[in-house]
N, C-alpha and C positions, 0 to 999 in steps of 0.2 A: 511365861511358858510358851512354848513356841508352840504351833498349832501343828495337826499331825493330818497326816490324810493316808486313808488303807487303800491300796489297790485290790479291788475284788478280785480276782480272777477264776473264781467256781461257774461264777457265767449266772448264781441266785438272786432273787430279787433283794431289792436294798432299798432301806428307809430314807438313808443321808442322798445326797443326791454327787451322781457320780459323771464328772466332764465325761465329755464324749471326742474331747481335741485329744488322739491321741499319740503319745512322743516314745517311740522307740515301742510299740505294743502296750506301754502302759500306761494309762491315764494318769494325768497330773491335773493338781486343782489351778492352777493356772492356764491351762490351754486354749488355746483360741479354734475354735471349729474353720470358720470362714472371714476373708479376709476381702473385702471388694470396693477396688478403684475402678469398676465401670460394672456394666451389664454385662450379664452372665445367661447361658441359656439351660431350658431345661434340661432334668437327669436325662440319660437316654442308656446308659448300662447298669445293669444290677450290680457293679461294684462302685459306683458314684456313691456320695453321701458318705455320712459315718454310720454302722454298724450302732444298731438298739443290745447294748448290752445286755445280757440277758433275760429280754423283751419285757425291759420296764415300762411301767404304764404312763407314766407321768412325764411332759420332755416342759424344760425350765430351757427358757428363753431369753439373752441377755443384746440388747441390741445398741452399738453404742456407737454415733454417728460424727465423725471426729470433725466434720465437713466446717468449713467455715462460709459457707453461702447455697447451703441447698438443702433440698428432702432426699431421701433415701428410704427406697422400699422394697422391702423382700416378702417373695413368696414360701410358703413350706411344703414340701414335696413328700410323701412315705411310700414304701415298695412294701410287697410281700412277694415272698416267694412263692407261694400257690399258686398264683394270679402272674407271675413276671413282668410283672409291667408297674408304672409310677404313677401315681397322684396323686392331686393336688389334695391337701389336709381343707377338711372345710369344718364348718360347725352350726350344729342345727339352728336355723332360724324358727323360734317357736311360735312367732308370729304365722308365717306361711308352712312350715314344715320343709322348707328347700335348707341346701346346703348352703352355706356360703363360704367359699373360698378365704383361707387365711392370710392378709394381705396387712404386713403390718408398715406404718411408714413414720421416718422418727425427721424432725426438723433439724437444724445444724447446731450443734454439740448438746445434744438431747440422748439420753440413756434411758431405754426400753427396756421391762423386764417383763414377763409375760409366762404363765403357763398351761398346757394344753394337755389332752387323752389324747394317747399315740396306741394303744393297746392292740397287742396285734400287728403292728408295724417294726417289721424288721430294720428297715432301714431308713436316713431322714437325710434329705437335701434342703438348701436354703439356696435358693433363686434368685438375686438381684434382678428388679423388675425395672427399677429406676434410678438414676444416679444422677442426680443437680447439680455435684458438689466436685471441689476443688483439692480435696484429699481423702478420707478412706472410710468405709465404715466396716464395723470390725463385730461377728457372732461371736456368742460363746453357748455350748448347749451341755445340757446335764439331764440325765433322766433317774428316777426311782421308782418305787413301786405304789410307796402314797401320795 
């Protein structure tokens, strides 16, 4: 049976989780968010990044480093529009109580999967910090509500 996937488009929250790569306005379970053969700099307008679909909480992280001699590392970026401006996604260190920056870095041909609270974040950029490598590493991002 062939696998089916719904386009939301009410903008509600949703359990399955729904790509954020999106092709002609509508998301496909295949889509690639970001695509980087070098260093890339920060957001700097509030149309950068993909659009938080009807401001799910949850953003599903898939990071796959096709590189055949290097590390790759990306930063995570969220906007709100209250605020206009980008930052850096961090996560509490319970040790000290400080943020700490989300800094993920994958080795050469290593698949990252990762998931993170976005809640409140309109918007999400992925940063390339660092690129060792020889060929590409490749996001995919997906958000839901659980």
């Amino acid at each position: 049976m062939p696998q089916t996937f719904t386009a939301y488009k009410a903008g509600g929250r949703t359990r399955t989780v729904q790509n954020l790569g999106l092709t002609n306005g509508a998301p496909t379970p295949e889509a690639v968010a970001f695509t980087f053969t070098g260093l890339t700099s920060a957001p700097s307008s509030n149309t950068d990044g993909l659009k938080n679909l009807g401001l799910q909480k949850t953003l599903h992280l898939l990071m796959k480093n096709n590189a055949t001699g290097g590390t790759v590392t990306i930063q995570l970026w969220g906007y709100h529009s209250a605020f206009d401006e980008w930052g850096v996604l961090t996560v509490l260190n319970p040790t000290n109580g400080q943020g700490n920056a989300i800094s993920i870095s994958a080795g050469s041909n290593v698949d990252i999967y990762n998931i993170f609270n976005i809640e409140g974040i309109e918007r999400i950029y992925v940063q390339c910090t660092a690129f060792a490598s020889s060929n590409s590493a490749t996001v995919w991002l997906g958000t839901n509500t659980i």
